[in-house]
C-alpha positions in Angstrom: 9.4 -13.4 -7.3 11.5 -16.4 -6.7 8.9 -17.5 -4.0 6.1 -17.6 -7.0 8.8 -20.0 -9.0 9.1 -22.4 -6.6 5.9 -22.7 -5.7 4.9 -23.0 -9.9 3.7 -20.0 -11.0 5.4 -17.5 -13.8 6.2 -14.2 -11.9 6.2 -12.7 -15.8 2.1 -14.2 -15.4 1.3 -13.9 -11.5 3.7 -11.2 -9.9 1.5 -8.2 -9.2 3.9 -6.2 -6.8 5.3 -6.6 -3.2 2.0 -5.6 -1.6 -0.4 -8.8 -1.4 3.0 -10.1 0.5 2.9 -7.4 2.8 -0.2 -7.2 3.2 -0.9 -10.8 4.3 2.2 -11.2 5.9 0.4 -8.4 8.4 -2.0 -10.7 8.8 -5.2 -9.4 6.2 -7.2 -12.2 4.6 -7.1 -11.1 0.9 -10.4 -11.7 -1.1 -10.5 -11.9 -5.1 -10.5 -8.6 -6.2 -8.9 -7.1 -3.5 -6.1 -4.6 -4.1 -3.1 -4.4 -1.8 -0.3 -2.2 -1.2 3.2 -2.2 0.7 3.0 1.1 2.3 5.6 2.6 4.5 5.4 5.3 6.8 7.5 8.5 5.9 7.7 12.3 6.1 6.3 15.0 3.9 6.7 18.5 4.2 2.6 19.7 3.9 3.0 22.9 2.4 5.3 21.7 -0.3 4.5 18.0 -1.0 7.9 16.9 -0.4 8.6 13.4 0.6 11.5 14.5 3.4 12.0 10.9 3.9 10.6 8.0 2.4 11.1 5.9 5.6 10.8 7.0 9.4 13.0 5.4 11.5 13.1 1.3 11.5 12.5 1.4 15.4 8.9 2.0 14.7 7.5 -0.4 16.2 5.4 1.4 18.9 3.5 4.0 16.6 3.3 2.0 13.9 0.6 -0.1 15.3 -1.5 3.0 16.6 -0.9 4.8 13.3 -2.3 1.6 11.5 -4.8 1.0 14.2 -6.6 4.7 13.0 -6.0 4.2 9.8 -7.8 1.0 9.9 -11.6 1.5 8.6 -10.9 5.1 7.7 -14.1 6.3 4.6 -12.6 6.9 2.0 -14.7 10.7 0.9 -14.7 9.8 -2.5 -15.2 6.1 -2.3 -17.2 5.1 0.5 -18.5 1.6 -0.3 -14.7 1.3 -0.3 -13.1 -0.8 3.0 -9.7 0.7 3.9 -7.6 -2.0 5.8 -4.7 -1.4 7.9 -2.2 -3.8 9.4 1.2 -3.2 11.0 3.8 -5.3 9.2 7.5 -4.6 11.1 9.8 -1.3 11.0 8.7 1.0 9.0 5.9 -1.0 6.9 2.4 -2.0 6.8 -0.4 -3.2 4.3 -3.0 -2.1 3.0 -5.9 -3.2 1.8 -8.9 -1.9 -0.2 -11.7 -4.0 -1.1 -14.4 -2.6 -3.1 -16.6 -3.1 -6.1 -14.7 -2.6 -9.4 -11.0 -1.6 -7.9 -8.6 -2.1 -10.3 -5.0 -2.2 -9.8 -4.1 -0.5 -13.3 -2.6 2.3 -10.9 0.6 4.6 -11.2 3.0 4.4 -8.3 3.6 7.3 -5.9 6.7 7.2 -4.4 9.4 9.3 -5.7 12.0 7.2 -4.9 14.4 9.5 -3.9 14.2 11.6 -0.5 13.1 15.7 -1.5 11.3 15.2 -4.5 7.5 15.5 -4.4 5.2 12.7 -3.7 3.9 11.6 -6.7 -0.3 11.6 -6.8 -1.7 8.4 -7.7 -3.4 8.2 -11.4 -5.7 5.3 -12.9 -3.8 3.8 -15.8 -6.7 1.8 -17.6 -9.9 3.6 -17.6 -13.1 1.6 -15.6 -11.9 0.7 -12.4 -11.9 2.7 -9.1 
């Protein structure tokens, strides 16, 4: 948040989380009304839902990109006049964006932060948005 300081703006006002910085520092234009997330990849045990670890290995660098390159465009069932958009950032991170009509980013968090404890599902916070 220092970054927002410097450069004039009140984090208390402007900060919206870590993941328009990720995001564009992968290199994804952001449009108004865009919502963005600092992903990382991880493991999760699928017949429990158990986040075995929040972070693979740092030395990700080779499937990182093909992992974000599939991602990329990927329909969202629910959503699809939703754009999914996936860039590599470094280690273990990418963005992502979603750009959409009426996304808000009034969202719960899902990680658990802690490794073996169960991924936490995503919830809308405010009612209205996507």
């Amino acid at each position: 948040t220092a970054h927002l300081s410097l450069l004039g703006y009140d984090p208390r006002l402007y900060y919206r989380g870590r993941g328009a910085f990720e995001s564009i520092g992968a290199g994804i234009s952001m449009n108004p009304g865009d919502i963005a997330f600092k992903s990382n990849f991880g493991y999760i045990d699928e017949e429990s839902g158990v986040v075995v670890h929040r972070r693979v290995d740092r030395n990700f660098e080779g499937d990182g990109p093909r992992l974000c390159a599939l991602l990329n465009g990927v329909t969202l069932p629910s959503f699809p006049e939703v754009q999914v958009i996936v860039k590599y950032a470094t280690e273990h991170r990418c963005g992502v964006c979603l750009r959409g009509p009426d996304l808000t980013d009034e969202i719960s968090a899902t990680d658990p932060l802690e490794d073996g404890l169960p991924l936490i599902h995503c919830k809308e916070l405010k009612p209205g948005g996507k």
